[in-house]
Biopython code that builds the backbone (N, CA, C, O; Angstrom):
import numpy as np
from Bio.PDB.StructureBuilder import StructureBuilder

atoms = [
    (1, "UNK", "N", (-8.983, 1.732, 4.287)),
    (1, "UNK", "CA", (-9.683, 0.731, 3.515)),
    (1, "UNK", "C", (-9.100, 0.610, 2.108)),
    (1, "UNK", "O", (-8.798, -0.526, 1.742)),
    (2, "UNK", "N", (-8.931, 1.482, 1.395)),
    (2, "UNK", "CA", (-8.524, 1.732, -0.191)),
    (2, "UNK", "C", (-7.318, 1.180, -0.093)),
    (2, "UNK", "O", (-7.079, 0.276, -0.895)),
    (3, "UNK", "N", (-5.966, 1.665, 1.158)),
    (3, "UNK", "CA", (-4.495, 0.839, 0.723)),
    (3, "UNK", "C", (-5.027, -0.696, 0.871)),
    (3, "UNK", "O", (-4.903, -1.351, -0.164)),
    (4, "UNK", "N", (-5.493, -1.255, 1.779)),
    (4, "UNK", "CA", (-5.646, -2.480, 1.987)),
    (4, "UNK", "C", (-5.998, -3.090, 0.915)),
    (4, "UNK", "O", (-5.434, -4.157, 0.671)),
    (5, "UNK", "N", (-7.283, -2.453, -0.250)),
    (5, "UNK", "CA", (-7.800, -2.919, -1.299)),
    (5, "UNK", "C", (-6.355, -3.191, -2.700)),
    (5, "UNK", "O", (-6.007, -4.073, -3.485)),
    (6, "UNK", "N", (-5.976, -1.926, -2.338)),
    (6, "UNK", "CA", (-4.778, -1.719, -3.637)),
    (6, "UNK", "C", (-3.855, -3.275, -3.271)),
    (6, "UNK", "O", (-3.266, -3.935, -4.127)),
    (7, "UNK", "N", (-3.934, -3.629, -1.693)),
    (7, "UNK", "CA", (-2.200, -4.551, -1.740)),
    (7, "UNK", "C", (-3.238, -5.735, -1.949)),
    (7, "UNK", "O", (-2.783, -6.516, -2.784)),
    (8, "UNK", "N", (-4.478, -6.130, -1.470)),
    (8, "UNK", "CA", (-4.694, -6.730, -2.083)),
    (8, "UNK", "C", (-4.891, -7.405, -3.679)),
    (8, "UNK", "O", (-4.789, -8.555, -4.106)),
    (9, "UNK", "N", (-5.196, -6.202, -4.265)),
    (9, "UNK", "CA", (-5.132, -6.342, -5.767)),
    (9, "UNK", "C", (-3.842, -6.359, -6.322)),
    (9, "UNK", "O", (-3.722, -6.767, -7.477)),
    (10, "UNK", "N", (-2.914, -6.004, -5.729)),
    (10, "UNK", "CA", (-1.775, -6.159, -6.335)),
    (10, "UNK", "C", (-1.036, -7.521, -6.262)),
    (10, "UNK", "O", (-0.436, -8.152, -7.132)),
    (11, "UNK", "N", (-1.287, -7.797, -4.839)),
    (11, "UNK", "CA", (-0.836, -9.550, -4.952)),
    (11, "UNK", "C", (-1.485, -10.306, -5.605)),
    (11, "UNK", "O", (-0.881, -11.295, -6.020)),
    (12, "UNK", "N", (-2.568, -10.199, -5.869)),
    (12, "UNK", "CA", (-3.749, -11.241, -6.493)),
    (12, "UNK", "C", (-2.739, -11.135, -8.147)),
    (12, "UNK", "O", (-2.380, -12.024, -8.918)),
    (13, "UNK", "N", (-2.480, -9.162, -8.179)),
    (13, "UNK", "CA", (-1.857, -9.824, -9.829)),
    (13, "UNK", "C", (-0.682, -10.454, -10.006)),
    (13, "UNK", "O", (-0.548, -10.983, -11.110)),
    (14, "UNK", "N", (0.196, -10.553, -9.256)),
    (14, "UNK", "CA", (1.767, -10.949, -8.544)),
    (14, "UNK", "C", (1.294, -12.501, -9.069)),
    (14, "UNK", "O", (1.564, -13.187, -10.055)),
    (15, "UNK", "N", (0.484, -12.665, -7.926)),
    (15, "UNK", "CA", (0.200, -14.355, -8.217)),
    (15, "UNK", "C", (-0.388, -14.953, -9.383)),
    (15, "UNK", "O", (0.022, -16.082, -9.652)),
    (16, "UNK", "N", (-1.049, -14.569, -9.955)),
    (16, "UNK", "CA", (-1.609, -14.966, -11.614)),
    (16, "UNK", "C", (-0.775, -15.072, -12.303)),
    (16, "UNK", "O", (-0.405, -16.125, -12.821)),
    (17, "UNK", "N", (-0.127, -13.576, -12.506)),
    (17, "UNK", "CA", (1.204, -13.386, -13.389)),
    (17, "UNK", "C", (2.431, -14.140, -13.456)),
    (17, "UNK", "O", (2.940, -14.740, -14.403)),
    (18, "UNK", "N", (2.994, -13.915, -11.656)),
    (18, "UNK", "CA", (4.016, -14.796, -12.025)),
    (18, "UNK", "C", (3.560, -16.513, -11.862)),
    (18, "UNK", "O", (4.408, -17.353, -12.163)),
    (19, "UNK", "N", (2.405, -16.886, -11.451)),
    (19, "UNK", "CA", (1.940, -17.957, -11.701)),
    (19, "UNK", "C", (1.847, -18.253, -12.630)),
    (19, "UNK", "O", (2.237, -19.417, -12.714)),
    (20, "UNK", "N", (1.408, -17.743, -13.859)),
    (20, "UNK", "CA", (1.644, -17.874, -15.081)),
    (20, "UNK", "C", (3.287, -18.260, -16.263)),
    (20, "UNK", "O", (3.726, -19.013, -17.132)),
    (21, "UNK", "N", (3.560, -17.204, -15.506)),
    (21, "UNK", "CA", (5.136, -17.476, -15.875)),
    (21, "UNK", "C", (5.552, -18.835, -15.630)),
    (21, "UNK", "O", (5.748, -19.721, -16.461)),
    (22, "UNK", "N", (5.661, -18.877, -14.347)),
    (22, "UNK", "CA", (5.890, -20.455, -14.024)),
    (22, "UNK", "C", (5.415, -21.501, -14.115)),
    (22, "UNK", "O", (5.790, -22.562, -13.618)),
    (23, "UNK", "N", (4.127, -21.171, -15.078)),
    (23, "UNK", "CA", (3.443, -22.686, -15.365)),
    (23, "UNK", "C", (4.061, -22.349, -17.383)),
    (23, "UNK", "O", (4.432, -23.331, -18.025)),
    (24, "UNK", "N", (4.061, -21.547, -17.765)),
    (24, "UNK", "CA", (4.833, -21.894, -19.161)),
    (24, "UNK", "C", (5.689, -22.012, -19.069)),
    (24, "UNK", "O", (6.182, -22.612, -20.024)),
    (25, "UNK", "N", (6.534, -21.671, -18.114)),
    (25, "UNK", "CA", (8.075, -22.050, -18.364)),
    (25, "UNK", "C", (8.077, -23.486, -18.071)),
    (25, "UNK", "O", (8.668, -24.289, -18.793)),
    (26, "UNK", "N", (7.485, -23.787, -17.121)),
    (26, "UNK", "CA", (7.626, -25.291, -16.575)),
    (26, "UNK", "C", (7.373, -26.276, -18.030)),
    (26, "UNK", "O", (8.131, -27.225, -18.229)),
    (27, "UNK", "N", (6.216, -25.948, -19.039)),
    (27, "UNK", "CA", (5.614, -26.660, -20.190)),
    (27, "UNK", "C", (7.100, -26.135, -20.740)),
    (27, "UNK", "O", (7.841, -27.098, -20.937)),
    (28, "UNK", "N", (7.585, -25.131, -20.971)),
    (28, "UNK", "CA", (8.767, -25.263, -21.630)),
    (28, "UNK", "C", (9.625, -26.506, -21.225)),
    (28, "UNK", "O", (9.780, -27.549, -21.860)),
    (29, "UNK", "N", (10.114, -26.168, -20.091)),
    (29, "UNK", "CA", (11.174, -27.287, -19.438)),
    (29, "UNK", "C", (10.372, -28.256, -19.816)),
    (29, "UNK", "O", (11.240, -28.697, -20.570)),
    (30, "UNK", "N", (9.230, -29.215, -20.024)),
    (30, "UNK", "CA", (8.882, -30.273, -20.161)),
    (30, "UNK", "C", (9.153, -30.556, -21.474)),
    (30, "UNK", "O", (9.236, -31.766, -21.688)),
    (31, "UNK", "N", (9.323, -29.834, -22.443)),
    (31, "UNK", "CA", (9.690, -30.106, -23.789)),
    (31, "UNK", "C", (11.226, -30.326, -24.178)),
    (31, "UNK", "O", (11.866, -31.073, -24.918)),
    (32, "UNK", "N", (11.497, -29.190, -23.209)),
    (32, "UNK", "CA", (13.080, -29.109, -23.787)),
    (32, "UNK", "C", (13.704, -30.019, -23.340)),
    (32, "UNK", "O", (14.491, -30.762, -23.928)),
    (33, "UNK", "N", (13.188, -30.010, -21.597)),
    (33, "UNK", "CA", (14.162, -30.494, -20.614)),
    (33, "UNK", "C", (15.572, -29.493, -20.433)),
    (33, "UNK", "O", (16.501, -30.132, -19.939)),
    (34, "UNK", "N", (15.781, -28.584, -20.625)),
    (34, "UNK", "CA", (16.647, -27.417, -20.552)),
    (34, "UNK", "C", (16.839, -27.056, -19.237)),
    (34, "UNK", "O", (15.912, -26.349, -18.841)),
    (35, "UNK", "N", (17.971, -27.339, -18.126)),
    (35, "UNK", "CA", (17.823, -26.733, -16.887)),
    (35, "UNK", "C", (17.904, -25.394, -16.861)),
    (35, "UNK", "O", (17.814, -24.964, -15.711)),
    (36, "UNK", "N", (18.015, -24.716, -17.535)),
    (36, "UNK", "CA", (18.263, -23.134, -17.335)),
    (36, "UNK", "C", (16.261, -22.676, -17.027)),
    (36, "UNK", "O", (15.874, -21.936, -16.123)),
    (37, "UNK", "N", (15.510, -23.248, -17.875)),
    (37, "UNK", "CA", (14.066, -23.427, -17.531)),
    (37, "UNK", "C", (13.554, -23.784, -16.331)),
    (37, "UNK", "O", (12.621, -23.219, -15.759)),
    (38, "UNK", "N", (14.287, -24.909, -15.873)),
    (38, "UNK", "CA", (13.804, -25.513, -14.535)),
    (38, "UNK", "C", (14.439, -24.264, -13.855)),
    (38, "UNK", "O", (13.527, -23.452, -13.692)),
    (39, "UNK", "N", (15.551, -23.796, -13.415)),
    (39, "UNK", "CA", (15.931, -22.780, -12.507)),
    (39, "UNK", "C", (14.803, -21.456, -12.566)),
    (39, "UNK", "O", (14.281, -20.948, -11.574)),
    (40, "UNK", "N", (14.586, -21.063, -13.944)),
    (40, "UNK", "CA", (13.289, -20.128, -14.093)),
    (40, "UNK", "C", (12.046, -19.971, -13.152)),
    (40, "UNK", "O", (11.544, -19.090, -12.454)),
    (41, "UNK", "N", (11.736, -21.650, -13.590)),
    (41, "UNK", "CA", (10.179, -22.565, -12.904)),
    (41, "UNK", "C", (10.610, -21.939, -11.302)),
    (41, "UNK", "O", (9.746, -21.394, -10.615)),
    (42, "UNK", "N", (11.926, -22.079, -10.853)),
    (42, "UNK", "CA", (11.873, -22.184, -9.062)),
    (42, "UNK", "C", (11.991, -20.968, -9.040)),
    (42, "UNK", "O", (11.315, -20.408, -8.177)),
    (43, "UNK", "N", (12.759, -20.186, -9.833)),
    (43, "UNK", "CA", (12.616, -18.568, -9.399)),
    (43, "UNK", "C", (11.663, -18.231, -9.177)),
    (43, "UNK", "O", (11.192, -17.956, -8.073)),
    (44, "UNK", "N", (11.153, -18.182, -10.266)),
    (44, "UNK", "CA", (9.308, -17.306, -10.344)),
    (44, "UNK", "C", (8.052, -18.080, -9.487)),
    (44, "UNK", "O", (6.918, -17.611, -9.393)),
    (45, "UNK", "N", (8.432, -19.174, -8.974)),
    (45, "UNK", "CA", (7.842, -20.054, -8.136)),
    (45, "UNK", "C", (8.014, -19.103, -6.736)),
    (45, "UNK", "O", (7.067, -18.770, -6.023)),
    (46, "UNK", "N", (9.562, -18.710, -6.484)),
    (46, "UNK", "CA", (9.572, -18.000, -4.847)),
    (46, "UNK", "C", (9.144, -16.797, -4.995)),
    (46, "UNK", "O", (8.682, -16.403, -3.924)),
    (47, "UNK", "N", (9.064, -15.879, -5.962)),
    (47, "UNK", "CA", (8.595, -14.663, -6.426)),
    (47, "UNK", "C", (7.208, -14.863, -5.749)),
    (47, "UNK", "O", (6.797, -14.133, -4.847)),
    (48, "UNK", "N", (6.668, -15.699, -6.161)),
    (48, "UNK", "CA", (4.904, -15.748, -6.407)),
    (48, "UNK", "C", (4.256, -16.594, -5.108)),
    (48, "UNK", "O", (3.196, -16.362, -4.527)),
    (49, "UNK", "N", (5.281, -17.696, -4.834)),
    (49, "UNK", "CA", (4.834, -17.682, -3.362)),
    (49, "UNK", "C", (4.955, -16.951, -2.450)),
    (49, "UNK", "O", (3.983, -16.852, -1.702)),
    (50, "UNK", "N", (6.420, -15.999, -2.088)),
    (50, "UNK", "CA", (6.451, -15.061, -1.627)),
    (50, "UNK", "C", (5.362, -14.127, -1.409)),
    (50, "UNK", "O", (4.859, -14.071, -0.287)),
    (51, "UNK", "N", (4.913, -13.342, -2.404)),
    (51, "UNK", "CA", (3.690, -12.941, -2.635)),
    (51, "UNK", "C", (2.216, -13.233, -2.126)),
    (51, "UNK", "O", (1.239, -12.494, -2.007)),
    (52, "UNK", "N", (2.429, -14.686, -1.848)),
    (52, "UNK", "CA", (0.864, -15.402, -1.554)),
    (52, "UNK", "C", (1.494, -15.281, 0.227)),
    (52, "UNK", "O", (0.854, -14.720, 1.117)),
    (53, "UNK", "N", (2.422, -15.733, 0.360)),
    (53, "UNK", "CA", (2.581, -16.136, 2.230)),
    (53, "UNK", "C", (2.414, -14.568, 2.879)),
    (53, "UNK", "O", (1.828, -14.154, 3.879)),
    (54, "UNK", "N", (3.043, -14.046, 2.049)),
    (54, "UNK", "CA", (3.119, -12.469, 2.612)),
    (54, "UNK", "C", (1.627, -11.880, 3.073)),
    (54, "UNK", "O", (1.217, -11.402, 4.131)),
    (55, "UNK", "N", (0.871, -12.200, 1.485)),
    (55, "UNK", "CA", (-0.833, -11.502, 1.860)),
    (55, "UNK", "C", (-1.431, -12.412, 2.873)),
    (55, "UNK", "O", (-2.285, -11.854, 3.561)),
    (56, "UNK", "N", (-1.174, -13.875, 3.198)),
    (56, "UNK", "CA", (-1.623, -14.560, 4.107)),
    (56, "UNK", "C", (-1.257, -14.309, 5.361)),
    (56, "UNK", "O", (-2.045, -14.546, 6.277)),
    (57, "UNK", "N", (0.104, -13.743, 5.621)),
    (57, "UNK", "CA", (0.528, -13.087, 7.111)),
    (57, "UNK", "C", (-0.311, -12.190, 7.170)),
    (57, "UNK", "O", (-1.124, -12.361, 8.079)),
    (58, "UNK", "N", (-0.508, -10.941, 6.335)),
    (58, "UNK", "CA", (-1.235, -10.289, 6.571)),
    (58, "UNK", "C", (-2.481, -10.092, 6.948)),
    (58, "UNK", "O", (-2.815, -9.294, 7.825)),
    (59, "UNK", "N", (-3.574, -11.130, 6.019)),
    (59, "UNK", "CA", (-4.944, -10.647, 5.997)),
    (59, "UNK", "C", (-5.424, -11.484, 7.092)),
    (59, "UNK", "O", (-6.182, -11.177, 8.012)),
    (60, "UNK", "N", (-4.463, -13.352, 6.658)),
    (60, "UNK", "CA", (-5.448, -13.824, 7.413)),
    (60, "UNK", "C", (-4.805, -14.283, 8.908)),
    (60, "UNK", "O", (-5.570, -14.363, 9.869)),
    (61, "UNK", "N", (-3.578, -14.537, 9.040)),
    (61, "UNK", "CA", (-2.774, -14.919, 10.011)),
    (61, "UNK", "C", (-2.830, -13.538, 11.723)),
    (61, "UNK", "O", (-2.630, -13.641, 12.933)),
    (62, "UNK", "N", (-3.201, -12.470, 10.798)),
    (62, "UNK", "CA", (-2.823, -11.169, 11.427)),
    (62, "UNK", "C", (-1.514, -10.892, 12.549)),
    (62, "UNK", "O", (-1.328, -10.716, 13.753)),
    (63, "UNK", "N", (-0.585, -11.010, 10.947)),
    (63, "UNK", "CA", (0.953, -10.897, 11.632)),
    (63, "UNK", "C", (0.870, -9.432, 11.341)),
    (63, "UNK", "O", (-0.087, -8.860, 10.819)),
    (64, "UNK", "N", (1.865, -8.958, 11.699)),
    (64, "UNK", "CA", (1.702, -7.472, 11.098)),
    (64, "UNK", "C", (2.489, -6.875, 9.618)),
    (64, "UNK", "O", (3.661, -7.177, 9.393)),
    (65, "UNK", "N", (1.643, -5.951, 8.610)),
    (65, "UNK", "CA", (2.289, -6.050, 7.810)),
    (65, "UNK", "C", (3.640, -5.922, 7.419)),
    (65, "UNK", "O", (4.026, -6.375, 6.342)),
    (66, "UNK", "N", (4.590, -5.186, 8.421)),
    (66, "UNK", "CA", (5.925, -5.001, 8.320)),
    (66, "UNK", "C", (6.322, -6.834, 7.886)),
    (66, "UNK", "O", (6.880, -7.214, 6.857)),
    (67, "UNK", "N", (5.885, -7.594, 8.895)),
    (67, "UNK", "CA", (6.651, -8.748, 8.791)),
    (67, "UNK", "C", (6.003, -9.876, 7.467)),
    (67, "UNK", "O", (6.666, -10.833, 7.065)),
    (68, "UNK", "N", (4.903, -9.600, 7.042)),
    (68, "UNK", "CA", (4.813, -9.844, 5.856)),
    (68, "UNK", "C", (5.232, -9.409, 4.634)),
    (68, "UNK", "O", (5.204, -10.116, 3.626)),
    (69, "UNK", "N", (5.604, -8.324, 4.667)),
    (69, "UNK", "CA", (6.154, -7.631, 3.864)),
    (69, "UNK", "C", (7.580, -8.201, 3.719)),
    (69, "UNK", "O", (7.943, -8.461, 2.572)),
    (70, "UNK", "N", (8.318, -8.397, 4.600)),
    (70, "UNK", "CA", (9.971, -9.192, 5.098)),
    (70, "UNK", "C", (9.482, -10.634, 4.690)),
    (70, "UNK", "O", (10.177, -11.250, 3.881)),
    (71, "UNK", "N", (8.664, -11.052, 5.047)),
    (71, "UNK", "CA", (8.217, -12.801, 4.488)),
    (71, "UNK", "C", (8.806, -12.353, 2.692)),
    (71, "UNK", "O", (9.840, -12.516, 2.044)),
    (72, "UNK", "N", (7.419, -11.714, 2.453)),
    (72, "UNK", "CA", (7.486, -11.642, 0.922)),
    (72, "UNK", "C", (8.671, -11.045, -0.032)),
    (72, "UNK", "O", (8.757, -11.455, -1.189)),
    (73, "UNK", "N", (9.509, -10.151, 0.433)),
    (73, "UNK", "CA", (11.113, -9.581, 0.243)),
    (73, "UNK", "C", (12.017, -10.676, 0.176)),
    (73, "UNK", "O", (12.761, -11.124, -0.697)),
    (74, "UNK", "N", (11.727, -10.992, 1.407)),
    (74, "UNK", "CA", (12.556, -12.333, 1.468)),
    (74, "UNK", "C", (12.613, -13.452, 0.157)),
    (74, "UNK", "O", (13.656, -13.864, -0.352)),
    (75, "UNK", "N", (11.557, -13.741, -0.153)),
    (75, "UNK", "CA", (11.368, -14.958, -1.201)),
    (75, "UNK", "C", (11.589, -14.487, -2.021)),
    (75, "UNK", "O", (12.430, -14.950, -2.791)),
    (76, "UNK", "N", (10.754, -12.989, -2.337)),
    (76, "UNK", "CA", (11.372, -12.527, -3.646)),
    (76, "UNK", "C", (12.412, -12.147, -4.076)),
    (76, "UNK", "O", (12.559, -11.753, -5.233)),
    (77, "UNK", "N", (13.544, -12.217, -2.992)),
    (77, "UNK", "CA", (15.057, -11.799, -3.060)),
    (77, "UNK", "C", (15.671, -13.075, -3.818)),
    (77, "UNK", "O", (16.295, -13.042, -4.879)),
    (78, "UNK", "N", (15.388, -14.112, -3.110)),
    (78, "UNK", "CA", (15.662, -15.630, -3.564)),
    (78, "UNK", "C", (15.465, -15.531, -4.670)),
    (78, "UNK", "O", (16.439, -15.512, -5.423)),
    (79, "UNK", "N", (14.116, -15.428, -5.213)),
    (79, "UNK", "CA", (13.466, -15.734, -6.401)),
    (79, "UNK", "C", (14.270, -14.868, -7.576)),
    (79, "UNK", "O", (14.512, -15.303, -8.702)),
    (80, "UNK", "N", (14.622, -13.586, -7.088)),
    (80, "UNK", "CA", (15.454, -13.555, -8.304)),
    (80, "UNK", "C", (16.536, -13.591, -8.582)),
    (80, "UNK", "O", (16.924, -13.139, -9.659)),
    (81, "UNK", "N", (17.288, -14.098, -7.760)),
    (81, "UNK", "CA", (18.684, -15.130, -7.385)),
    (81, "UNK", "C", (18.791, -16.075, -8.479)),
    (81, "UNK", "O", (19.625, -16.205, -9.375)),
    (82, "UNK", "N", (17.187, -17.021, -8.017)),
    (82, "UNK", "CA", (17.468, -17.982, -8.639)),
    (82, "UNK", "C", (17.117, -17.636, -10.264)),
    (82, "UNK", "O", (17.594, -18.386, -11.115)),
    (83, "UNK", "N", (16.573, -16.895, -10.533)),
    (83, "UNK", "CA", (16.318, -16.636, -12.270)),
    (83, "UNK", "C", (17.332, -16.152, -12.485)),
    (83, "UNK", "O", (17.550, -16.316, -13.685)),
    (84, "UNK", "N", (18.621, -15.302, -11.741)),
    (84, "UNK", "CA", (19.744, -14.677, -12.549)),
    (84, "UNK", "C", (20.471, -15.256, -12.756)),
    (84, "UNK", "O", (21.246, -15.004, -13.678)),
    (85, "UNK", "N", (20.632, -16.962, -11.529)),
    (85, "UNK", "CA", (21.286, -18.337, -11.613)),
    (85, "UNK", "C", (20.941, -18.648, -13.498)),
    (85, "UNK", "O", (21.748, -18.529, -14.420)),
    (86, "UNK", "N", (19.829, -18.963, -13.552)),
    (86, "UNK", "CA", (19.331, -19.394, -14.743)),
    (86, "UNK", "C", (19.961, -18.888, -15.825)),
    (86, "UNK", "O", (20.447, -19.526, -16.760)),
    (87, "UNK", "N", (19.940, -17.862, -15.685)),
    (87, "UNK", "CA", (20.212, -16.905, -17.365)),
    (87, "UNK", "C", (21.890, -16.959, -17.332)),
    (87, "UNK", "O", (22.326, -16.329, -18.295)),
    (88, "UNK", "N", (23.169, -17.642, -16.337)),
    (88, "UNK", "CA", (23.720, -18.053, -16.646)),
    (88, "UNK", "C", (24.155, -19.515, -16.880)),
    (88, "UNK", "O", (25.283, -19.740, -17.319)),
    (89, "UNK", "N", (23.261, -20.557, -16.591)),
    (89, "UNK", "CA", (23.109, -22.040, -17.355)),
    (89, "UNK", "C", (23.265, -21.986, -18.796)),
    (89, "UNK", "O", (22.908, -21.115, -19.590)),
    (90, "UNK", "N", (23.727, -22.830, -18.937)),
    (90, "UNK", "CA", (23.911, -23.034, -20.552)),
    (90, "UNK", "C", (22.976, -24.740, -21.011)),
    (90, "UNK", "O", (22.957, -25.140, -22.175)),
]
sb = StructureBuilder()
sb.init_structure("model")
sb.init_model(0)
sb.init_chain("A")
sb.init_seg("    ")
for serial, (resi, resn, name, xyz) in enumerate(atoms, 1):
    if name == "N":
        sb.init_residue(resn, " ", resi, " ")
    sb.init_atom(name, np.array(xyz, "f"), 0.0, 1.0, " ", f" {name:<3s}", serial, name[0])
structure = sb.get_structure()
């Protein structure tokens, strides 16, 4: 019962957080218009969806967690692909 509680609480903060991230960066990019921002916005976008599809295989889909876990790796592998893309944009 308790691990289940912990991964739940931990994605819930995954998703706020980097939801967060990606909604200021995005207000950034809307000011600047800076693509190195927009690449940010999609990184931390697959980070954090990652995160959400993963706990949804899990809790509610009842895939098993190995393969949610590989859902959520997966995106988050991307995701920080695409932010390391970013930080070399000029």
């Amino acid at each position: 019962m308790y691990p289940e509680i912990l991964l739940i609480a931990t994605k819930t903060a995954i998703l706020l957080l980097g939801g967060s991230i990606a909604f200021f960066a995005y207000k950034a990019y809307r000011r600047t218009g800076d693509p190195s921002l927009r690449a940010l916005v999609i990184g931390f976008s697959f980070v954090t969806i990652g995160a959400l599809l993963g706990g949804i295989a899990d809790q509610l889909l009842n895939i098993d967690l190995v393969t949610g876990v590989i859902i959520d790796s997966l995106l988050t592998a991307i995701g920080f692909a695409v932010i390391v893309y970013s930080l070399f944009l000029e």
